[in-house]
C-alpha positions as CSV (number, residue, x, y, z in Angstrom):
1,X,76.1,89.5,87.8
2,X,76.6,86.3,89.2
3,X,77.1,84.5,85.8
4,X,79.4,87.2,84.9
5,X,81.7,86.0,87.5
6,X,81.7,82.6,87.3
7,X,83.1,83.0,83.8
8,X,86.2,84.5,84.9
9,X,89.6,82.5,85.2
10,X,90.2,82.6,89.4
11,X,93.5,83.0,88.0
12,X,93.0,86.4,86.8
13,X,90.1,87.1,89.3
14,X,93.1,86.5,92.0
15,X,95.3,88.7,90.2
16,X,92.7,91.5,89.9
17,X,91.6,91.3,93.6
18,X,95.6,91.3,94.9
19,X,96.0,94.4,92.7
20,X,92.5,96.1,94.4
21,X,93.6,95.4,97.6
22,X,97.3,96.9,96.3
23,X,95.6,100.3,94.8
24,X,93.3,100.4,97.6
25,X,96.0,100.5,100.2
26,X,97.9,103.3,98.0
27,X,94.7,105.2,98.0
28,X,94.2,105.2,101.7
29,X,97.3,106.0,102.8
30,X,97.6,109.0,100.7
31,X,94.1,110.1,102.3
32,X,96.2,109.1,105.6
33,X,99.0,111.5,104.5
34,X,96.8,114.5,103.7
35,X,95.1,113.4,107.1
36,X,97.9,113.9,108.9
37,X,100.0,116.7,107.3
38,X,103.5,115.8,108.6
39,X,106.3,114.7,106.6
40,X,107.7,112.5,109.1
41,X,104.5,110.5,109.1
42,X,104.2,110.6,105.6
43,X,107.9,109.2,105.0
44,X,107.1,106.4,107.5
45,X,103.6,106.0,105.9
46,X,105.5,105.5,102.6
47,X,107.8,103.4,103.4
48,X,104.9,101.1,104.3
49,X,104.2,101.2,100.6
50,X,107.7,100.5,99.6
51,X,107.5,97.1,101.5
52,X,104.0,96.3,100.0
53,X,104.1,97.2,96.8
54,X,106.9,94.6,95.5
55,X,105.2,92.2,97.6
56,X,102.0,92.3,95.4
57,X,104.2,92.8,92.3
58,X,105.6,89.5,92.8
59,X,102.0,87.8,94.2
60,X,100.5,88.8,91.2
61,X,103.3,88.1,88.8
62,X,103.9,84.4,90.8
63,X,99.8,83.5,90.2
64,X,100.1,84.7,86.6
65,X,102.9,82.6,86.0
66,X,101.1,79.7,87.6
67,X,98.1,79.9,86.0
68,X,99.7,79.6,82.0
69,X,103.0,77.4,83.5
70,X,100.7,74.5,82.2
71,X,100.2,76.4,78.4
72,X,104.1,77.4,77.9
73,X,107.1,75.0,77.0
74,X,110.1,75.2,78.9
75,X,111.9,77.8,77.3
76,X,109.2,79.6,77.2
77,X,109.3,79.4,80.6
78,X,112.9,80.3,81.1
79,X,112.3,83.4,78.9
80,X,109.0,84.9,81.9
81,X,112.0,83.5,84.3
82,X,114.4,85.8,82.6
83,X,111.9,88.7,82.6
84,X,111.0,88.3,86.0
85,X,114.4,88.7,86.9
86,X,114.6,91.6,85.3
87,X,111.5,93.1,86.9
88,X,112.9,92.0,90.2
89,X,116.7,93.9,89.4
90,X,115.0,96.8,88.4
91,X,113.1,97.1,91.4
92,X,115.5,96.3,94.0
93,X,118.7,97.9,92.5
């Protein structure tokens, strides 16, 4: 097991354990929801996850970026820049 991990890029390891903690967090407050049974607490509970989630969205995409910003040539660059944007547009509009 502990060979198996040292072969993976900390880049994607970092990205893998941001999302777990993401999912995780989605998981328990929908147990937290059903816990409590009352849409008020559920809206508030969600919009907890409406903060979060773009927050790891852009964690994950930011070390991603990072990790292959050494592999790409500028305009390569400028076009994940361009998509990013897009991601970010999408979300927030």
């Amino acid at each position: 097991m502990k060979s198996w991990l040292s072969t993976i890029e900390t880049t994607v390891l970092s990205m893998a354990v941001l999302r777990l903690i993401g999912g995780s967090l989605e998981v328990t407050i929908a147990l937290l929801m059903l816990f409590f049974n009352d849409p008020k607490k559920s809206l508030a509970l969600n919009s907890i996850l409406a903060m979060v989630g773009p927050f790891i969205l852009l964690s994950t995409i930011a070390i991603g970026v990072a990790g292959v910003a050494q592999e790409l040539s500028f305009s390569k660059l400028v076009f994940v820049g361009i998509g990013v944007t897009c991601i970010l547009i999408g979300v927030f509009k």
